[in-house]
PyMOL Python script that loads the backbone (N, CA, C, O; Angstrom):
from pymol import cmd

cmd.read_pdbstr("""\
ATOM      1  N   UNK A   1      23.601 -13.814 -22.503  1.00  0.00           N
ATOM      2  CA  UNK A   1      22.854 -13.147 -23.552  1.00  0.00           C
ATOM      3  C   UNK A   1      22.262 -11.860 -22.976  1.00  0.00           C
ATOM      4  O   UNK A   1      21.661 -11.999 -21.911  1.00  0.00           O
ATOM      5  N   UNK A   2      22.344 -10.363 -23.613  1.00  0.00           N
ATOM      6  CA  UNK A   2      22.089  -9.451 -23.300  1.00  0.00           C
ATOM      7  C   UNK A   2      20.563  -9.227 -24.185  1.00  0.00           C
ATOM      8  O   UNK A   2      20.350  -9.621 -25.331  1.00  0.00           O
ATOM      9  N   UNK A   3      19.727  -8.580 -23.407  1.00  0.00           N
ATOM     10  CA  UNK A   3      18.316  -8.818 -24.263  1.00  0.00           C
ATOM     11  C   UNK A   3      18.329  -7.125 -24.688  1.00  0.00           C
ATOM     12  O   UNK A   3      19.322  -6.414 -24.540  1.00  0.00           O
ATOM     13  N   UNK A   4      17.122  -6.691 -25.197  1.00  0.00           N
ATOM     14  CA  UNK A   4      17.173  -5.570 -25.835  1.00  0.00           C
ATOM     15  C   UNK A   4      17.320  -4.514 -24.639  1.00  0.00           C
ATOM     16  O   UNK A   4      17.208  -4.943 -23.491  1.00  0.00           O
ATOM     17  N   UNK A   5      17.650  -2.694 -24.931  1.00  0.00           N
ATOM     18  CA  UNK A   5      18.115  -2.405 -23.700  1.00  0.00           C
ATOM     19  C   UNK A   5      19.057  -2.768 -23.130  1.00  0.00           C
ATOM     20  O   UNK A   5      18.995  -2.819 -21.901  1.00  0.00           O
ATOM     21  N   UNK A   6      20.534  -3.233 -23.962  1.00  0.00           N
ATOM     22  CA  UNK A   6      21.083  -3.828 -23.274  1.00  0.00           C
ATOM     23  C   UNK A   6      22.301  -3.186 -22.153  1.00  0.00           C
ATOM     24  O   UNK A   6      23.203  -3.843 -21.634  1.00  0.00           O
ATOM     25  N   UNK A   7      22.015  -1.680 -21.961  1.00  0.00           N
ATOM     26  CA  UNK A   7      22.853  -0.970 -21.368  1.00  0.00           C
ATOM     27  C   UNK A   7      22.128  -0.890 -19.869  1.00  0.00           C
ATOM     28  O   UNK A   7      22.735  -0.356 -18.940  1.00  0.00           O
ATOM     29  N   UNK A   8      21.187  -1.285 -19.738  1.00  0.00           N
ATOM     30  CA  UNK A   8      20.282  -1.090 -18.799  1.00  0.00           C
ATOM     31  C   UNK A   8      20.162  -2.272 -17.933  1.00  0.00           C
ATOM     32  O   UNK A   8      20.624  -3.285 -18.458  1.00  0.00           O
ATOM     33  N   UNK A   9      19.761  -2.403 -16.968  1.00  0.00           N
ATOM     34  CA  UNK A   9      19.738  -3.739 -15.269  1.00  0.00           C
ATOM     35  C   UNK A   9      18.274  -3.432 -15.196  1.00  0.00           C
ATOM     36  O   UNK A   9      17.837  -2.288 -15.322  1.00  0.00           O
ATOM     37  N   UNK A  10      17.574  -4.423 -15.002  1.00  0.00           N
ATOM     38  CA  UNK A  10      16.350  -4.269 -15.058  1.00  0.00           C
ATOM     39  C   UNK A  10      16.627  -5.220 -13.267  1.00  0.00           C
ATOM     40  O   UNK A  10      17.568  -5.915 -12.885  1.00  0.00           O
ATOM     41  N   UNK A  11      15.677  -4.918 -12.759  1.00  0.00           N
ATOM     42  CA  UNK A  11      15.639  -5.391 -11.050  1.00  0.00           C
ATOM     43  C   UNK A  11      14.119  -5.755 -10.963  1.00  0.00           C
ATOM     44  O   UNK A  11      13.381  -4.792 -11.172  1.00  0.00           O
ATOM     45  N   UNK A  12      13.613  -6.724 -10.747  1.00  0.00           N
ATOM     46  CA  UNK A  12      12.133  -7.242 -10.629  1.00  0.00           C
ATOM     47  C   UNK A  12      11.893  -7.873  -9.532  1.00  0.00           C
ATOM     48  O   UNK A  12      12.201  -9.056  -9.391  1.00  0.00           O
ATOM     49  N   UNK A  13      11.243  -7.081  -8.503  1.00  0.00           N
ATOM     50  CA  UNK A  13      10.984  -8.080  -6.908  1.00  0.00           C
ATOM     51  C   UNK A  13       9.599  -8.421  -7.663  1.00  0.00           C
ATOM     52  O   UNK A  13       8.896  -7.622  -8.282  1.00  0.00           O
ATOM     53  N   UNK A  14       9.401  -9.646  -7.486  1.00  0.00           N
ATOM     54  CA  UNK A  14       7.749 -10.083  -7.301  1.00  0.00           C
ATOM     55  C   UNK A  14       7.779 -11.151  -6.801  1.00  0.00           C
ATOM     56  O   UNK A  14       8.865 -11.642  -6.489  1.00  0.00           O
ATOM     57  N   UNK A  15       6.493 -11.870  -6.564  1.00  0.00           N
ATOM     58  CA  UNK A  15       6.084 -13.272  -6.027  1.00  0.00           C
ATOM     59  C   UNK A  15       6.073 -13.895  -7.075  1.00  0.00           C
ATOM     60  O   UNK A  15       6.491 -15.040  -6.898  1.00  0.00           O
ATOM     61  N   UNK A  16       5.662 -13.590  -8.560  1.00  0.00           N
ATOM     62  CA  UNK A  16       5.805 -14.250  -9.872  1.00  0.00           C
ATOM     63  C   UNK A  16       7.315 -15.195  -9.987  1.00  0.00           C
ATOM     64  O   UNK A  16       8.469 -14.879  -9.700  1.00  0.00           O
ATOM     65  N   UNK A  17       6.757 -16.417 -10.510  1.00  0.00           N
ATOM     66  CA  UNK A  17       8.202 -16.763 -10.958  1.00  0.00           C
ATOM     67  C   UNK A  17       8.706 -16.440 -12.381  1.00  0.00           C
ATOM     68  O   UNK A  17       7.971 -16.365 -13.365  1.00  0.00           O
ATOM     69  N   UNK A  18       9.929 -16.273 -12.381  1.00  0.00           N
ATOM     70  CA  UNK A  18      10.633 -15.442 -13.597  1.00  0.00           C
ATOM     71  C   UNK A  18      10.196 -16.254 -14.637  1.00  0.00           C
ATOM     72  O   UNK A  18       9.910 -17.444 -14.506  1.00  0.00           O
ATOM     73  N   UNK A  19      10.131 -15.476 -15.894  1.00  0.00           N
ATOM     74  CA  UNK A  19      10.184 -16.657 -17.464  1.00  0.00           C
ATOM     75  C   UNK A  19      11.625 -16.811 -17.001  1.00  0.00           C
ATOM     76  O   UNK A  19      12.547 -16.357 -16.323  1.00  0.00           O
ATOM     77  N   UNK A  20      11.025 -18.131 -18.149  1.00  0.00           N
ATOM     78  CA  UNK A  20      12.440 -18.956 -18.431  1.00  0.00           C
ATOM     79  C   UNK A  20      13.775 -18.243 -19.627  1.00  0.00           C
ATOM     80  O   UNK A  20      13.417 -17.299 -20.331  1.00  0.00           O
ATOM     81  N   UNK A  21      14.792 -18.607 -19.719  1.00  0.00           N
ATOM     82  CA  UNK A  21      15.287 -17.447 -20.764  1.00  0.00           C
ATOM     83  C   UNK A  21      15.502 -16.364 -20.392  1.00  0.00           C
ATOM     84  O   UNK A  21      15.997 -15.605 -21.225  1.00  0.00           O
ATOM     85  N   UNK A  22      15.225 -15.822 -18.987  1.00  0.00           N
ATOM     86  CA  UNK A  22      15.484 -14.368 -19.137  1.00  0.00           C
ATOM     87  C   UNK A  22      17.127 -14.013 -19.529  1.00  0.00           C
ATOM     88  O   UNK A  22      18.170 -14.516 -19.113  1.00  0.00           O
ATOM     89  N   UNK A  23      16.906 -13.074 -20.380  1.00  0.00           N
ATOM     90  CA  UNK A  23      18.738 -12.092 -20.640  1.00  0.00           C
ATOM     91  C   UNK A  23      19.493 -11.397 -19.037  1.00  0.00           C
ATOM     92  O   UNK A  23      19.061 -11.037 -17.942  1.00  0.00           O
ATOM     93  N   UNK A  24      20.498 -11.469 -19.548  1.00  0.00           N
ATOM     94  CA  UNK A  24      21.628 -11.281 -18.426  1.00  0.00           C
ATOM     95  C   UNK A  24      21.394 -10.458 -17.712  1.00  0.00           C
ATOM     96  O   UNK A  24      21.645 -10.601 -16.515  1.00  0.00           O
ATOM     97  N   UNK A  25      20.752  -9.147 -18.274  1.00  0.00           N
ATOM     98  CA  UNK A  25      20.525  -7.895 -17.872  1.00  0.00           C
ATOM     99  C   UNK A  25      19.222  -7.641 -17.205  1.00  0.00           C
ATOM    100  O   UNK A  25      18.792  -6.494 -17.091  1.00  0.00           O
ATOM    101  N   UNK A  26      18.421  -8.943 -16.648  1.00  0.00           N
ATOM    102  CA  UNK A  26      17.071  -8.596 -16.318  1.00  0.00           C
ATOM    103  C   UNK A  26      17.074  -9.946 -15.111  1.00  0.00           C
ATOM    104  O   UNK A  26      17.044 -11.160 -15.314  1.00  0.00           O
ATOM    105  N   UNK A  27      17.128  -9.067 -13.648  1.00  0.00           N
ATOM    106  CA  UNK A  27      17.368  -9.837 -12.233  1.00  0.00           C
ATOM    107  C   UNK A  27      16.023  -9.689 -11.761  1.00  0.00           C
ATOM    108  O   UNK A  27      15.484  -8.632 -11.433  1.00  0.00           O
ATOM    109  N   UNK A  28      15.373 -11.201 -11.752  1.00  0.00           N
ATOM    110  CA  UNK A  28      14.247 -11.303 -10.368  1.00  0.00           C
ATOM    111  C   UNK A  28      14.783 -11.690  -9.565  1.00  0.00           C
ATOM    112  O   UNK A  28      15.743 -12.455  -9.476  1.00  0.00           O
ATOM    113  N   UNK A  29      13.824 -10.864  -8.475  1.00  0.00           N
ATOM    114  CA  UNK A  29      14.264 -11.479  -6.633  1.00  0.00           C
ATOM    115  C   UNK A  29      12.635 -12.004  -6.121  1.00  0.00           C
ATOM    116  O   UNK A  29      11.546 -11.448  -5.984  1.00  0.00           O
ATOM    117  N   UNK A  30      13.093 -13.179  -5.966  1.00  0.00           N
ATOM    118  CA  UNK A  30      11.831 -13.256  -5.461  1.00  0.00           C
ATOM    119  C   UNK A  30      11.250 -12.661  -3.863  1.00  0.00           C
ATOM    120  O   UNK A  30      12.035 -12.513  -2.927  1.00  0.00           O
ATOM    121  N   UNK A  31      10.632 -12.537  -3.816  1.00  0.00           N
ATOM    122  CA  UNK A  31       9.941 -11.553  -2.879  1.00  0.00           C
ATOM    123  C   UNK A  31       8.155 -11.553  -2.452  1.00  0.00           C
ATOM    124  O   UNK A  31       7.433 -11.507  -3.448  1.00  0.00           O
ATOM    125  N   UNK A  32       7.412 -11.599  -1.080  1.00  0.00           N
ATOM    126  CA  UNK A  32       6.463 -11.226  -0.962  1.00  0.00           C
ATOM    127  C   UNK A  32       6.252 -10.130  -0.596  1.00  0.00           C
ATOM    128  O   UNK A  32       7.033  -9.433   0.051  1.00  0.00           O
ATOM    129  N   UNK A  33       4.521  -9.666  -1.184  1.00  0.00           N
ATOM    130  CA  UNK A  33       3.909  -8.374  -0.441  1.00  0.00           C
ATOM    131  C   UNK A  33       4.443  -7.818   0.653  1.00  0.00           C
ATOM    132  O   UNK A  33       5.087  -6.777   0.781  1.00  0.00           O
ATOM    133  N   UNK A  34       4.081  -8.682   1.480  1.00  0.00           N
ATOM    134  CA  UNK A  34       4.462  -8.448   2.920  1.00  0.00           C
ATOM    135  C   UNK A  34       5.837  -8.538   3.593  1.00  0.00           C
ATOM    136  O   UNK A  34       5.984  -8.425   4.810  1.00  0.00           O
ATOM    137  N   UNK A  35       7.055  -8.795   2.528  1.00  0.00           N
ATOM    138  CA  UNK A  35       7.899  -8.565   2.891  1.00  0.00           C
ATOM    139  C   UNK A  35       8.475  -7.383   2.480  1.00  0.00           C
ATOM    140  O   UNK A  35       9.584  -7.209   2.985  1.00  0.00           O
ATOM    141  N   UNK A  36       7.982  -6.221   1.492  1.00  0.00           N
ATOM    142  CA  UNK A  36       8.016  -5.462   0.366  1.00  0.00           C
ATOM    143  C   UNK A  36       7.450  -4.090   1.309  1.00  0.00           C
ATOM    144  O   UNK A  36       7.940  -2.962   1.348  1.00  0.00           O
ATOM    145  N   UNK A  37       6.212  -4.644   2.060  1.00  0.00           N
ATOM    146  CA  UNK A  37       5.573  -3.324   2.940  1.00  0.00           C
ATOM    147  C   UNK A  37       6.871  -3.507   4.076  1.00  0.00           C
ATOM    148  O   UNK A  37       7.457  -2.429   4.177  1.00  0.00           O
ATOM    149  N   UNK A  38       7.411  -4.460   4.858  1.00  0.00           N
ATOM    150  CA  UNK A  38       8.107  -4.501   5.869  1.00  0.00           C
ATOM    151  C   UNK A  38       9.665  -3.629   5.777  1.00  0.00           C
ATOM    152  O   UNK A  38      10.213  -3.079   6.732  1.00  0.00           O
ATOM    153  N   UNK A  39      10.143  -3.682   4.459  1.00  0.00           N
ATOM    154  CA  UNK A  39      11.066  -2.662   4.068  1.00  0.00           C
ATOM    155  C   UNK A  39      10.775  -1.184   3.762  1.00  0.00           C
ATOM    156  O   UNK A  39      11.612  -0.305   3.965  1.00  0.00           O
ATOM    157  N   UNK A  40       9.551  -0.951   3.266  1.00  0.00           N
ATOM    158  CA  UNK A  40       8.966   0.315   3.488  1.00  0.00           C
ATOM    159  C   UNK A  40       8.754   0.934   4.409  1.00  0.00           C
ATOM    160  O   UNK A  40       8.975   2.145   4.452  1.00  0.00           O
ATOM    161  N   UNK A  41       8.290   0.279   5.337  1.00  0.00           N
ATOM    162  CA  UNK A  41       8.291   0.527   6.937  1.00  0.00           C
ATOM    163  C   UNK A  41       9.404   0.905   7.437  1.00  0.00           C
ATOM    164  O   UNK A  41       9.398   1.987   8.023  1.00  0.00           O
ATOM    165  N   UNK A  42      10.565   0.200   7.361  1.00  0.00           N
ATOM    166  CA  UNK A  42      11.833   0.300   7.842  1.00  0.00           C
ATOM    167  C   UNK A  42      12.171   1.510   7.299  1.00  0.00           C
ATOM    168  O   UNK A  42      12.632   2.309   8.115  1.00  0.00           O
ATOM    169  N   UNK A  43      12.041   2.060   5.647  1.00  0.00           N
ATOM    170  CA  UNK A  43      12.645   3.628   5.481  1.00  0.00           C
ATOM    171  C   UNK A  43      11.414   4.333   5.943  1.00  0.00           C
ATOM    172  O   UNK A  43      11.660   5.429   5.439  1.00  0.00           O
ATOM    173  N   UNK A  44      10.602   4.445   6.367  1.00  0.00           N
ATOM    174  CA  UNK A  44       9.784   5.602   6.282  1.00  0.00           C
ATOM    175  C   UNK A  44       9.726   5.334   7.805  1.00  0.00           C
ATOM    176  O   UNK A  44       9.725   6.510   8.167  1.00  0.00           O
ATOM    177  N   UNK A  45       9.674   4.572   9.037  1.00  0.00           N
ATOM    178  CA  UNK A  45       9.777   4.406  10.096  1.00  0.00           C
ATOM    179  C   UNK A  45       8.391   5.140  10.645  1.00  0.00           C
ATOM    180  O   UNK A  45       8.147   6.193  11.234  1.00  0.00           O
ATOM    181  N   UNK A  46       7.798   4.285  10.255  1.00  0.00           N
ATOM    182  CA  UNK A  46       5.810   3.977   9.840  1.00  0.00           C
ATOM    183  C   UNK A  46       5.533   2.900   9.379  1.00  0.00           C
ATOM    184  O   UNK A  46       6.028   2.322   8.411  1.00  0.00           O
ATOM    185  N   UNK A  47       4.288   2.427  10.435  1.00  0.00           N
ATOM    186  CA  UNK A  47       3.644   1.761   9.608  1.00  0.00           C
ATOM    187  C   UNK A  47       2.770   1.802   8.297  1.00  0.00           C
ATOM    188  O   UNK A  47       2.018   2.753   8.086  1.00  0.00           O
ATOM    189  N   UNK A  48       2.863   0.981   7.617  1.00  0.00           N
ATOM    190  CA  UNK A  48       2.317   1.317   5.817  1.00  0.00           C
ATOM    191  C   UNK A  48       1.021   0.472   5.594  1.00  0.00           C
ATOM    192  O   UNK A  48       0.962  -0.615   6.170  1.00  0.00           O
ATOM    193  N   UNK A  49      -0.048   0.883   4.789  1.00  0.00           N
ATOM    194  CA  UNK A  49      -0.838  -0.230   4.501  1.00  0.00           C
ATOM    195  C   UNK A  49      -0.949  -0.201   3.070  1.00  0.00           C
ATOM    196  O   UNK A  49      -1.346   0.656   2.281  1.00  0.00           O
ATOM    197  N   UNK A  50      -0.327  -1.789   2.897  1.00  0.00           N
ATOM    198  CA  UNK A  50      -0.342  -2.385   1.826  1.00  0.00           C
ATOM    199  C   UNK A  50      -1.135  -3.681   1.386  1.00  0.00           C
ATOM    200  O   UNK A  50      -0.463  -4.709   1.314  1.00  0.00           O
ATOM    201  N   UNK A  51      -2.072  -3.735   1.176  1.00  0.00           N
ATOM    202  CA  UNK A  51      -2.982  -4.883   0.677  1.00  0.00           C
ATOM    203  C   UNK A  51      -3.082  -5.454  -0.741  1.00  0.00           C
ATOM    204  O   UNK A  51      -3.800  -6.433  -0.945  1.00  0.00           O
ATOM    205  N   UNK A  52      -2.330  -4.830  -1.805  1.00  0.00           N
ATOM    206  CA  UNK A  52      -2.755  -5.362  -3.128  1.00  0.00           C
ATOM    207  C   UNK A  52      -1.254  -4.503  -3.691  1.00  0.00           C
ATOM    208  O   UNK A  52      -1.028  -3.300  -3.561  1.00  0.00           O
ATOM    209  N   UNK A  53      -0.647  -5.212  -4.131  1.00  0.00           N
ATOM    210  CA  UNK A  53       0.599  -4.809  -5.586  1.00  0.00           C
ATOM    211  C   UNK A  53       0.310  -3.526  -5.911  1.00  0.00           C
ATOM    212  O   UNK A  53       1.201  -2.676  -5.908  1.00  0.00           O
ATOM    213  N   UNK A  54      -0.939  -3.236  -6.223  1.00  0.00           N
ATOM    214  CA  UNK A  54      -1.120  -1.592  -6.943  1.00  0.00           C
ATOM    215  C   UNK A  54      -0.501  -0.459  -6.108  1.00  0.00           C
ATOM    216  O   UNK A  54       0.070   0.546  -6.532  1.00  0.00           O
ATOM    217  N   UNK A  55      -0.787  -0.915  -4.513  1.00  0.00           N
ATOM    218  CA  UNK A  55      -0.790   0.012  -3.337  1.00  0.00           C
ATOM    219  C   UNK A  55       1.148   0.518  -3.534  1.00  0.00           C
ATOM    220  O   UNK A  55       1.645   1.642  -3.465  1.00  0.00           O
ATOM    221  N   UNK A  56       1.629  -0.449  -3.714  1.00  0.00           N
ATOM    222  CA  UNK A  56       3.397  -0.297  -4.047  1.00  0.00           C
ATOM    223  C   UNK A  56       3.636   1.262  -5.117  1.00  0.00           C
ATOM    224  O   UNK A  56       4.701   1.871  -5.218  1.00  0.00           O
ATOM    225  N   UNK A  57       2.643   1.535  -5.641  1.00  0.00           N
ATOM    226  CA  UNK A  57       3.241   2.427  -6.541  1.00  0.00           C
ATOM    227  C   UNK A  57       2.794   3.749  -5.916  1.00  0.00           C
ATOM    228  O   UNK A  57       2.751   4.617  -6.788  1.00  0.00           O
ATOM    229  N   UNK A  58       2.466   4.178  -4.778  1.00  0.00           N
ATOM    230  CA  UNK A  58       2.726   5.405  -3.619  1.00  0.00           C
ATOM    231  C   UNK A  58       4.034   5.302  -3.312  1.00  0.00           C
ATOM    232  O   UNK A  58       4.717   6.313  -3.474  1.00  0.00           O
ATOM    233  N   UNK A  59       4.510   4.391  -2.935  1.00  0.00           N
ATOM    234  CA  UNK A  59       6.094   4.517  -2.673  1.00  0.00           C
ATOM    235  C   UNK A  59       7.135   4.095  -3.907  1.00  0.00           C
ATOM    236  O   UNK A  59       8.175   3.476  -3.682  1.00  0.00           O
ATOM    237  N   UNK A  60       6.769   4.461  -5.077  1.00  0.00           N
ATOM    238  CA  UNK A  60       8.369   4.767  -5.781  1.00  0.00           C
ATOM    239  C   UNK A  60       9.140   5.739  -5.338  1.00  0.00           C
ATOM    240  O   UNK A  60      10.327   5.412  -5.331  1.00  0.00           O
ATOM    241  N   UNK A  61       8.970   6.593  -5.040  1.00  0.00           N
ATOM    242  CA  UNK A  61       9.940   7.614  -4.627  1.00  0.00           C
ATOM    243  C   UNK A  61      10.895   7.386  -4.051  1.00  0.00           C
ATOM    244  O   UNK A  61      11.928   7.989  -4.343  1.00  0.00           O
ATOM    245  N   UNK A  62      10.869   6.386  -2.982  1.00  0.00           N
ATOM    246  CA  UNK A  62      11.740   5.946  -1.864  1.00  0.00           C
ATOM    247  C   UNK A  62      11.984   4.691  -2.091  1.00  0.00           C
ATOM    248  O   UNK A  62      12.302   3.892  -1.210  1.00  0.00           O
ATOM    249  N   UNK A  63      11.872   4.459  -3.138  1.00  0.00           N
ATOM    250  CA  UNK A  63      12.121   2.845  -3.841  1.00  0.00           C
ATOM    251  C   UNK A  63      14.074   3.069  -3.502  1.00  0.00           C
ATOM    252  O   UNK A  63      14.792   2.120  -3.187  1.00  0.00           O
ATOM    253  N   UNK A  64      14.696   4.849  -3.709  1.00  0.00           N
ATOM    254  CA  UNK A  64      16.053   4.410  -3.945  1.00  0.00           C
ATOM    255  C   UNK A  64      16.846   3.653  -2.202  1.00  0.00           C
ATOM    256  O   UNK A  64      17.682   2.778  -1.975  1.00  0.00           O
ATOM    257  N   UNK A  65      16.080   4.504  -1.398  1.00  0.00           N
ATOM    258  CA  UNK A  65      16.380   3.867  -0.062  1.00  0.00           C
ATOM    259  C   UNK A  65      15.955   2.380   0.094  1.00  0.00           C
ATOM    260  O   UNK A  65      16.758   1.637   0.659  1.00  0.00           O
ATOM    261  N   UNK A  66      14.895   1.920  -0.304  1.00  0.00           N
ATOM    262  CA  UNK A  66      14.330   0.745   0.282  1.00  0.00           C
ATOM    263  C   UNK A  66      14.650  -0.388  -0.321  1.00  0.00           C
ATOM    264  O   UNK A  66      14.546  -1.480   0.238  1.00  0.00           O
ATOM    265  N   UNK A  67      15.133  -0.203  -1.704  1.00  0.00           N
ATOM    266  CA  UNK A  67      16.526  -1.182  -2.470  1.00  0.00           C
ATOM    267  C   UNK A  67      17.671  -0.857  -2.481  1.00  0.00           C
ATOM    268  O   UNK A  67      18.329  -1.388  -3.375  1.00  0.00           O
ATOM    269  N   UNK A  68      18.457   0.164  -1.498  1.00  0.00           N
ATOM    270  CA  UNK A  68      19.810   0.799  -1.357  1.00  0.00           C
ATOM    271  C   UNK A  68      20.374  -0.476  -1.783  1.00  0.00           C
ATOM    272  O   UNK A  68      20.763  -0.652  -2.938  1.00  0.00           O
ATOM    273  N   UNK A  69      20.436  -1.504  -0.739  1.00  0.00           N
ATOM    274  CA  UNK A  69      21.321  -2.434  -0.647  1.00  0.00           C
ATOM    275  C   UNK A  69      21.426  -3.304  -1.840  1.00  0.00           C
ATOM    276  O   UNK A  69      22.250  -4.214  -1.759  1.00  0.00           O
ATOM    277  N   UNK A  70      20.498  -3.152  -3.322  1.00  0.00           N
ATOM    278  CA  UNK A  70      20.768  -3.846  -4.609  1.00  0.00           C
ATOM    279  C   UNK A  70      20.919  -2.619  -5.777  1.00  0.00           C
ATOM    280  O   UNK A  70      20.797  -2.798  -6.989  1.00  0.00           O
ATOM    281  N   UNK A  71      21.177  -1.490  -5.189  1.00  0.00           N
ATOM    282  CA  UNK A  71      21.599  -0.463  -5.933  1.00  0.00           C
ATOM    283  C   UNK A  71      22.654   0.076  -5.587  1.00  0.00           C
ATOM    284  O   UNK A  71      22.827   0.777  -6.585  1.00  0.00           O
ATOM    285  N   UNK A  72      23.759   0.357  -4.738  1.00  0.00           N
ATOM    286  CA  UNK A  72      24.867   0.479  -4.669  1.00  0.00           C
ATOM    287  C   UNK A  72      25.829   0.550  -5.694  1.00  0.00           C
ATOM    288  O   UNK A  72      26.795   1.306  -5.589  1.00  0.00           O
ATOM    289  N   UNK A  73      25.687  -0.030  -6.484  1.00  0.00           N
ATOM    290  CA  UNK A  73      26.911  -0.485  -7.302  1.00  0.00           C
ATOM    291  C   UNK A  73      26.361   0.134  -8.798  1.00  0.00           C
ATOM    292  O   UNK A  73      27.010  -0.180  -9.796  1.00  0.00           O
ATOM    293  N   UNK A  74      25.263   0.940  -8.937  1.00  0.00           N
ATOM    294  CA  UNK A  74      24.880   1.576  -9.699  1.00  0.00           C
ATOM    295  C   UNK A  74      25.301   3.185  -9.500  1.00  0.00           C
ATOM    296  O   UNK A  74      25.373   3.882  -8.488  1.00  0.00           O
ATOM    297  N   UNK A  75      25.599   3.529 -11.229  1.00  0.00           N
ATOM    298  CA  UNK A  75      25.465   5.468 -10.900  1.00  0.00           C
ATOM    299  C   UNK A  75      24.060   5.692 -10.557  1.00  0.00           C
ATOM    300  O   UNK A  75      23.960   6.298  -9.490  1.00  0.00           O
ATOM    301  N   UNK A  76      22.739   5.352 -11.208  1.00  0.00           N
ATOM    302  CA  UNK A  76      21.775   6.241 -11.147  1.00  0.00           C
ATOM    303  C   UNK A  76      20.324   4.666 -11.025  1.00  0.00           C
ATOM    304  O   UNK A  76      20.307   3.451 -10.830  1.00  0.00           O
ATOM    305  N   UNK A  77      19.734   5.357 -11.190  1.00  0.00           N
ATOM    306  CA  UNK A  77      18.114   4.317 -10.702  1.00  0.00           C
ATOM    307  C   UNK A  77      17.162   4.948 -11.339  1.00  0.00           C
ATOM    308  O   UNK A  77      16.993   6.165 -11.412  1.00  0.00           O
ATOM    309  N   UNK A  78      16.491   4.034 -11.837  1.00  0.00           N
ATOM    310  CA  UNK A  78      14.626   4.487 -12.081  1.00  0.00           C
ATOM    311  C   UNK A  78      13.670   3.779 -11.637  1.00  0.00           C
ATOM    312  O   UNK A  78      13.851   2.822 -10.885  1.00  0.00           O
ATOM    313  N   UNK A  79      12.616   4.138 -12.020  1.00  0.00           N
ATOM    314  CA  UNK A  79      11.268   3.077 -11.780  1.00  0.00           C
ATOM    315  C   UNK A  79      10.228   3.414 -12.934  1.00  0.00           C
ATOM    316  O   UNK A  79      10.172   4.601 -13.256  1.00  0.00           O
ATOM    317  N   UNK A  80       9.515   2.645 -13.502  1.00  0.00           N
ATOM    318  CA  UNK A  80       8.389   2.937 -14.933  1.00  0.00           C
ATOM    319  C   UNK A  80       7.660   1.481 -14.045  1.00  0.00           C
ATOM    320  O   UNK A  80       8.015   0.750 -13.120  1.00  0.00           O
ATOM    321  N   UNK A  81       6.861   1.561 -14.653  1.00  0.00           N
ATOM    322  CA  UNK A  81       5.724   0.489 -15.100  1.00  0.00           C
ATOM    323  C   UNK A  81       6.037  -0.209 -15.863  1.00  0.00           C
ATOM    324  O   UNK A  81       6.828   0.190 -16.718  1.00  0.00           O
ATOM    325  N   UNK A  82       5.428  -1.910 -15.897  1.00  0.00           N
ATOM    326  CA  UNK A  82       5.694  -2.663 -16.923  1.00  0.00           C
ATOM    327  C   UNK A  82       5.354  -2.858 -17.982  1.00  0.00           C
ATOM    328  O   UNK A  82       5.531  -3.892 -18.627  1.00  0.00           O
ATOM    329  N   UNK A  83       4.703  -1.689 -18.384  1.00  0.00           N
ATOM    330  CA  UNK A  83       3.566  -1.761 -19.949  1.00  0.00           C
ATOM    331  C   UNK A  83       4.050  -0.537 -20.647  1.00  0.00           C
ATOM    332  O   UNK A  83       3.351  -0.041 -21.531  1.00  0.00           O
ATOM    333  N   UNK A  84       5.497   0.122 -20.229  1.00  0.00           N
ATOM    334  CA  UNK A  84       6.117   0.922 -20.600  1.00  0.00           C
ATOM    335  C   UNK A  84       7.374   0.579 -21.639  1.00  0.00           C
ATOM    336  O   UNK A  84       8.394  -0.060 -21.382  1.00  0.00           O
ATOM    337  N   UNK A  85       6.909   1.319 -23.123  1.00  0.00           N
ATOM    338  CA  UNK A  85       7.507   0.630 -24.250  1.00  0.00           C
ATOM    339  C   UNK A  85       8.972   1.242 -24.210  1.00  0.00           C
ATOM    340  O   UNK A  85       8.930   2.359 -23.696  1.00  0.00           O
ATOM    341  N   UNK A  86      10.187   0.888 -24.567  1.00  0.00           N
ATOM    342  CA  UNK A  86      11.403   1.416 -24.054  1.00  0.00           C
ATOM    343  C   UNK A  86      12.506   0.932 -25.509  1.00  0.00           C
ATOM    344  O   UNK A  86      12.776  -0.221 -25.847  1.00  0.00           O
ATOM    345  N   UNK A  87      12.943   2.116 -26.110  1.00  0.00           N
ATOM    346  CA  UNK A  87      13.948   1.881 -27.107  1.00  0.00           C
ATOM    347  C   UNK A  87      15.071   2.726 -27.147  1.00  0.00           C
ATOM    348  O   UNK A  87      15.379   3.648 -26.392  1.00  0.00           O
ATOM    349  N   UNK A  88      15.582   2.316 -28.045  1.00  0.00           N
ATOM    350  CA  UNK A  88      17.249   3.486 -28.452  1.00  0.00           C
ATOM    351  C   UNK A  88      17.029   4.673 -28.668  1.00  0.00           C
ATOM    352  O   UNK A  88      17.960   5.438 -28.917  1.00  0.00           O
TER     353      UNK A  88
END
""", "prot")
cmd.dss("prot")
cmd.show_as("cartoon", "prot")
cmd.util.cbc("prot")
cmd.orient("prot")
């Protein structure tokens, strides 16, 4: 089942566990904080301080390096917020 948006891959690292039902087109990975700063580290080749989820949104920019390896197989990438309303 393709949910609305259905041209679109939605990619969700969190510690949250996924709803149930999710559509085809919308992949959680589960993932911690601290494994999330440890890949940041690795592209920016620095240490990062990350203490709270909010701190993650200084590094979108380099979100395309630091998920290379689950974006590959894509033409293009974004990043929004989750309270960001999205239609045709």
């Amino acid at each position: 089942m393709k949910g609305a948006n259905s041209t679109l891959d939605w990619l969700i690292f969190s510690d949250q566990a996924p709803p149930a039902n999710l559509p085809c087109n919308i992949h959680f990975f589960p993932d911690q904080l601290q494994n999330l700063a440890q890949r940041i580290e690795r592209v920016a080749g620095t240490k990062v301080s990350i203490t709270r989820p909010y701190d993650l949104c200084i590094f979108r920019p380099c979100y395309g390096q630091v998920f290379a390896e689950y974006l590959r197989s894509y033409d293009f990438w974004g990043h929004c917020d989750l309270d960001v309303l999205w239609g045709d």
